[in-house]
N, C-alpha and C positions, 0 to 999 in steps of 0.2 A: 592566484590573482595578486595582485603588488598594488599595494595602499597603507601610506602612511607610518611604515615598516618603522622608521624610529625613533617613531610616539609611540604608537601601540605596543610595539616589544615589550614596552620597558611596563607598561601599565599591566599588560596579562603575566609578567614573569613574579608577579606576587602570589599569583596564586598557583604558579606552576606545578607544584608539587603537592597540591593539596588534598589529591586524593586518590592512592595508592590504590583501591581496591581491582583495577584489573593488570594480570600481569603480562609481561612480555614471551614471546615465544621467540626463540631460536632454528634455524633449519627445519622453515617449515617449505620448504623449494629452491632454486635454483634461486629466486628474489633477483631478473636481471634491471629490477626499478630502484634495487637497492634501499626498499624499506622496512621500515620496522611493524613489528605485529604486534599487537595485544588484543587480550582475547580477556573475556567478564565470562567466567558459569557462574551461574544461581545455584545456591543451595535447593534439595530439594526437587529436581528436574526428573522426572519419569518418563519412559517411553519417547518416542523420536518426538524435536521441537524444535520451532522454528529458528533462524538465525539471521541476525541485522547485523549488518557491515558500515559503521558509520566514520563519515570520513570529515575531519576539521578542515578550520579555511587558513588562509596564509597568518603568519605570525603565532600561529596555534599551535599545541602539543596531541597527544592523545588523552593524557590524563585532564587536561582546559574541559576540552570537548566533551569525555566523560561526564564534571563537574555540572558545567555550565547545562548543558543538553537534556540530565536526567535522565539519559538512557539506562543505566544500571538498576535505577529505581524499578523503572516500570520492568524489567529482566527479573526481580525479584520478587513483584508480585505476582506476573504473568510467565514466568516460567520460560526464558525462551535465554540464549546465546547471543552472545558480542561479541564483533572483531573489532579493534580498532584502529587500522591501518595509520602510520605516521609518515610523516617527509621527513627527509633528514637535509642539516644545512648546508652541506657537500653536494645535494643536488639542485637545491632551489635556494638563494641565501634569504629568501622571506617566507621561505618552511611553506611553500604553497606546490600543491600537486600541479604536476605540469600535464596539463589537461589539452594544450594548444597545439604539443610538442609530435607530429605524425610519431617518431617511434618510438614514443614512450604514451600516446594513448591509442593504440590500435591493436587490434586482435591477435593476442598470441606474442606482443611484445611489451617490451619496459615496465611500466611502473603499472600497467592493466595486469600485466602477465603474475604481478608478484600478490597483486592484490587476489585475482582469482586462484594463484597457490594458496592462498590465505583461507579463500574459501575451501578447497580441496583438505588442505589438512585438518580443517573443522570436521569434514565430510569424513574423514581418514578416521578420526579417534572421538569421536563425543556423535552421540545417537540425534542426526540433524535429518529431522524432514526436509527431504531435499526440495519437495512442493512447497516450502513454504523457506525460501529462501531472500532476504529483501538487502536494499540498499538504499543509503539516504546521507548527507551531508551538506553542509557551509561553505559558500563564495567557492574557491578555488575545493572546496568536499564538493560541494554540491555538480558543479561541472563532472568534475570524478563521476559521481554519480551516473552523469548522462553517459558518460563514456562506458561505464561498465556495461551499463544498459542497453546499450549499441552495440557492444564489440561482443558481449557474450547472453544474448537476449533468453540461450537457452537455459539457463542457470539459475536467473533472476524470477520471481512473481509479477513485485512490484517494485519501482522507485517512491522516493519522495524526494525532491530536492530543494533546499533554502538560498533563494538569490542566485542564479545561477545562469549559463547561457546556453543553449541548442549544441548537439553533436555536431561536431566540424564548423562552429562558428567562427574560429580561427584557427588557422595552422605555425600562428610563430609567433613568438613573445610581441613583436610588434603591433599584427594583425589582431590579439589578441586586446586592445585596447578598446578597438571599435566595434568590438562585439560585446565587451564591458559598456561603454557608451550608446547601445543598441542602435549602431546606424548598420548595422546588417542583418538585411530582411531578405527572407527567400519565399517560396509558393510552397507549399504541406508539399505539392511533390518533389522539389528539390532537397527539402530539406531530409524525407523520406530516404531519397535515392541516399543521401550521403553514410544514411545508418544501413540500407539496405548491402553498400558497398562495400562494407566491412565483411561479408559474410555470404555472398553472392549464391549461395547453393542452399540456405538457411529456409525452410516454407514452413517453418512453426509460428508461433502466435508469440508478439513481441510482448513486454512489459506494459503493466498499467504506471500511470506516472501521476502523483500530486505536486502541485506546484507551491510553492507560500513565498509573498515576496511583497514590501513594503512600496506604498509608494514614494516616498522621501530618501529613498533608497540611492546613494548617490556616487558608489559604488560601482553598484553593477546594475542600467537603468533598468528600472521594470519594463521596457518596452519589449524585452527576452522575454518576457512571461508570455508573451501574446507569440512570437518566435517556435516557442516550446511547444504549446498548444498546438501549431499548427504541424511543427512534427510527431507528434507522440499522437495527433487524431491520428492524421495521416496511414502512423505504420499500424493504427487500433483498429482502421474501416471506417473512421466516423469522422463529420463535416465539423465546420467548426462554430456551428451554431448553437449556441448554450441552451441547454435540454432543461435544468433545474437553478433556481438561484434561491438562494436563502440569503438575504440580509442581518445584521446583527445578530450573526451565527453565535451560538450559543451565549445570547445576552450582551455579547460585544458589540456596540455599535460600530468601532474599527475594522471591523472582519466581513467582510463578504464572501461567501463558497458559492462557486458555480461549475456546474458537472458538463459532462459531454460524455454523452451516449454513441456506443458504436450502430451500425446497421441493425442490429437485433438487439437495440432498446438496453443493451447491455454498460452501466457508466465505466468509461475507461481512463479521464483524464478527470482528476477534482483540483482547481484553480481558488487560491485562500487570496486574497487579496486585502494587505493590513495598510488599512489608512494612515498616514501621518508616519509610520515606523520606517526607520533607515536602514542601515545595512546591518543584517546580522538576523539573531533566531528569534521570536518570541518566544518566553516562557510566561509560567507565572506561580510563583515561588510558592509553597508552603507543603505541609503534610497531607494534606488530601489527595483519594486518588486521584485527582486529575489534575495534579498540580508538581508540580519539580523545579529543578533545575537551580541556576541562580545568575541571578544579574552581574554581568559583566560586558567589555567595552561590545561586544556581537551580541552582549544574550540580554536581550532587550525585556522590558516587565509590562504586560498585559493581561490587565485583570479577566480571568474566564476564558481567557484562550492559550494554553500551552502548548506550541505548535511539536512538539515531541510525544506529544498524548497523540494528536489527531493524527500521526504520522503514523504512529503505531494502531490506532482504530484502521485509516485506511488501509495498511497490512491484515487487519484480520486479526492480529495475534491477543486481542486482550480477551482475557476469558469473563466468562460468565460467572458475576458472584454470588448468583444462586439460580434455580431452576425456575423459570417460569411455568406453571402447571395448568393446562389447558389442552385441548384437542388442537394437533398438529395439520389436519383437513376438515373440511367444513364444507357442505352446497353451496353457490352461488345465492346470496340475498339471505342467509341462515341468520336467526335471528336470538335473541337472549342467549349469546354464547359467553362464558363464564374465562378471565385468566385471573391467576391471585400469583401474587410471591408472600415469603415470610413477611409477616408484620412484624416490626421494630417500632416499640414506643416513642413518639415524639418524631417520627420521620412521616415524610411528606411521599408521594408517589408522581412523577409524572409520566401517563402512558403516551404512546405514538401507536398506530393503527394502519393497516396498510390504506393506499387512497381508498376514498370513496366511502370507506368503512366509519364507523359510525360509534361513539363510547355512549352506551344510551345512559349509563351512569356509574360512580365508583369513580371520577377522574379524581387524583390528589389521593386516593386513600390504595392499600392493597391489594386489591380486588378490583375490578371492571365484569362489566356487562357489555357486548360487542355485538353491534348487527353489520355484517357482511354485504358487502357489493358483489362485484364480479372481479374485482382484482384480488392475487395473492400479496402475500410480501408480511412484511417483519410487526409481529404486534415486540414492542421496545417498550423498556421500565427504567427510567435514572429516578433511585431513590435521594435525596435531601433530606439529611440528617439533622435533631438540634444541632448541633455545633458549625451547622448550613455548611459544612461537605457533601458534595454533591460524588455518589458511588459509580462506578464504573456502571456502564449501561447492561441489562439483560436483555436477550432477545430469544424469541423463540421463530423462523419462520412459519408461517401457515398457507397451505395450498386447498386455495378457493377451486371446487372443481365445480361443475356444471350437473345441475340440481335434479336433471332430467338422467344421470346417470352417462358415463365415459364413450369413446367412442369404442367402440370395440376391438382390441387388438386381437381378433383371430388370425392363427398362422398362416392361412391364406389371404389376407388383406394387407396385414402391419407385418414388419420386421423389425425388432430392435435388440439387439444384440450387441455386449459391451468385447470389446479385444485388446486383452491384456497387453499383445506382442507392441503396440504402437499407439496404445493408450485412446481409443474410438467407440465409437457406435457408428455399426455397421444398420443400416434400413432399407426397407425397400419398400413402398405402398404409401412414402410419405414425400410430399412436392416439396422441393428445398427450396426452389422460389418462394415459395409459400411462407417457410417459415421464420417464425418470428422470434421465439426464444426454446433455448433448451438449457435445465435445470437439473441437477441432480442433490436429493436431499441422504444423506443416513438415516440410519434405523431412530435415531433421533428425533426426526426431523428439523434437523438442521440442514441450513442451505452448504452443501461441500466445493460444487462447481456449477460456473456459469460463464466461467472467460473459455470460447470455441473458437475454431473457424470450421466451414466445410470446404469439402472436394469432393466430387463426384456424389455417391451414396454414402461417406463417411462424416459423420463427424468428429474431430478431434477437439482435443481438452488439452488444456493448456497444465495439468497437475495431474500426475500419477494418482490414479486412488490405490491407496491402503486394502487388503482383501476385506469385504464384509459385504454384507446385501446393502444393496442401494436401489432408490426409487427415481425414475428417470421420468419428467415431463414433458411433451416437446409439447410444444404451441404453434399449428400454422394459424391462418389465419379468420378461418371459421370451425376446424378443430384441435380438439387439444388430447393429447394421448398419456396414458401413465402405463409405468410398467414396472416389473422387479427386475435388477439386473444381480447380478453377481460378480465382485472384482475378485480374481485367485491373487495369490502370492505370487506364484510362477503358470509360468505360460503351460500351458496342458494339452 
């Protein structure tokens, strides 16, 4: 994106150098986009872990981005891998990805092609859950973003993009203006067709996508935001009618989140929308988890909402700082049910409850007492410490089953059966019109997978599981079924 190139230069080139912690790679592929790599591991990383590919806006470096963004932080304390893909000024002279450009953002060429070697060599030499692979970026990043997410849907989990515009919103430096200006608007199926194009033989499950984007924004107008939505429902199954909204999202009054649910109730697009903020990231600066980053001319300071925290919540990847201890299923309407975490002197507790559910007492302190509805879903704890740091949230899922006892999966009724070779549940005895969600927890019970689509008697998942026993629930629509599945290593 091209803005203001030489004012800004000269304003970010103070801090250009300031923060050496991730380094460069060399021949990591063919690179025919001609750019640079750098890659952040965490001390201390075990067993396969996720990886975020984050990509700066025009006038930006990789190490800006690094700084400003806080991704290295939260990589440190949540255990996961960084790329951070750079432009160089021989190909762009405002150092911004050329995202508009057909053969350098399109599948299997230029500057997409060097970024997805990027990912491949990550994939090559450092133990990367490949289910749990994301992408996210700034103004001419965040486009990138889109494009990745289109040209290689099978790769990705999820996006998150900052200020950005729709895949194929423009195809040349020119065209690329008015799509910055948001006077190009298409229908969720146009916009659909244009990601579906890239890849015409593709019938897996695309990318979930968060949006964050100011409205004083005067760069790239927020009218994209509403653009994006209705591609990224579109290629998810879901309409574009806002399913949940939370106002003064996490005590910001600036911040509004509102989600969209695909066909099976499943949220696939979360839309942040920051009052008054103009072009660039929110953070909001300090030593608490849920704080990073640092104000500069894009990295904008807002108190309580660091849009690199929530970016990294909606990937999934921040971990749990301590166990929530409580029964993992429960009857329908069950009543004085018991969760606690560690108590910590002087901290505060605030719980969240699945709907409908009930804190009969304990809210603020360690401990809760919970009477149960008929819905499942996530009993959540953010403890608030004196020093009023607010900790990374804990969750435990819990599945509310039906108090009269499950429907019976006998082998002449139900079929459910997990297949390793293409990653499914195979059934038979269960109406797929009918149904409404399916869930898979671990031995945990933690919630693992929920993003599906079906075909015929199959359902498939949009993430490899890991071999281990897992508990599968489907829900139609007057019943609900549980089962034990088993994932192998290799196919048997």
């Amino acid at each position: 994106m091209k803005f203001k190139i030489c004012v800004v230069f000269l304003s970010l080139m103070c801090v250009g150098n300031f923060l050496h912690s991730q380094t460069q790679v060399t021949g990591f592929g063919t690179n025919p986009g001609n750019l640079n790599m750098y890659k952040y591991v965490p001390a201390g990383i075990t067993g396969p872990a996720p990886l975020v590919i984050a990509m700066h806006g025009c006038t930006q470096n990789a190490a800006q981005y690094a700084q400003q963004t806080g991704w290295n932080k939260l990589a440190d304390r949540h255990k996961f891998y960084l790329v951070y893909p750079e432009q160089v000024s021989i190909n762009n002279s405002g150092l911004c990805f050329t995202w508009f450009d057909t053969t350098k953002a399109s599948r299997n060429k230029g500057e997409a092609l060097s970024i997805k070697q990027m990912r491949d060599y990550m994939v090559a030499n450092y133990n990367i859950d490949t289910t749990k692979i994301f992408v996210t970026g700034l103004s001419a990043g965040a486009c990138m973003t889109v494009v990745m997410m289109a040209t290689y849907p099978e790769i990705f989990s999820k996006g998150a993009e900052m200020s950005g515009v729709p895949y194929r919103a423009a195809t040349s430096s020119l065209t690329s203006y008015n799509a910055m200006n948001g006077l190009v608007t298409k229908t969720p199926a146009q916009w659909g067709a244009l990601v579906k194009g890239q890849n015409p033989s593709y019938t897996g499950k695309f990318p979930n996508l968060a949006i964050f984007h100011g409205t004083s924004d005067l760069t790239v107008n927020i009218a994209n935001a509403t653009e994006l939505i209705k591609q990224w429902t579109y290629l998810n199954h879901a309409d574009q009618t806002v399913d949940s909204t939370y106002n003064s999202f996490q005590g910001n009054a600036n911040v509004q989140q509102t989600i969209y649910n695909d066909s099976l109730n499943n949220p696939v697009v979360y839309y942040y929308k920051i009052s008054g903020m103009a072009h660039g990231i929110a953070v909001d600066t300090g030593s608490c988890p849920r704080q990073g980053g640092a104000v500069a001319t894009y990295a904008i300071k807002e108190n309580n909402f660091h849009s690199t925290y929530w970016a990294a919540d909606f990937f999934d990847i921040l971990q749990n700082p301590y166990s929530i201890t409580g029964p993992i299923q429960v009857n329908q309407h069950a009543t004085n049910v018991m969760y606690s975490v560690p108590n910590t002197s002087g901290s505060t507790y605030a719980w969240i409850v699945p709907k409908n559910a009930t804190i009969v007492s304990g809210q603020g302190t360690s401990s809760i007492t919970v009477t149960f509805d008929t819905i499942s879903g996530n009993i959540e704890v953010v403890e608030t410490k004196s020093s009023n740091c607010k900790n990374d949230a804990a969750r435990l899922y819990v599945n509310v089953t039906i108090a009269n006892g499950i429907a019976n999966l006998s082998p002449g009724e139900i079929r459910i059966v997990y297949c390793n070779e293409d990653n499914s549940i195979i059934t038979s005895g269960i109406n797929m019109n009918e149904l409404k969600s399916v869930v898979l927890f671990n031995s945990y019970g933690e919630k693992v997978a929920t993003s599906f689509y079906v075909s015929g008697d199959k359902i498939f998942f949009a993430n490899k599981l890991p071999a281990g026993l897992y508990i599968a629930c489907l829900v139609e629509s007057t019943r609900q079924h549980i089962c034990k599945m088993i994932s192998l290593s290799s196919v048997r």
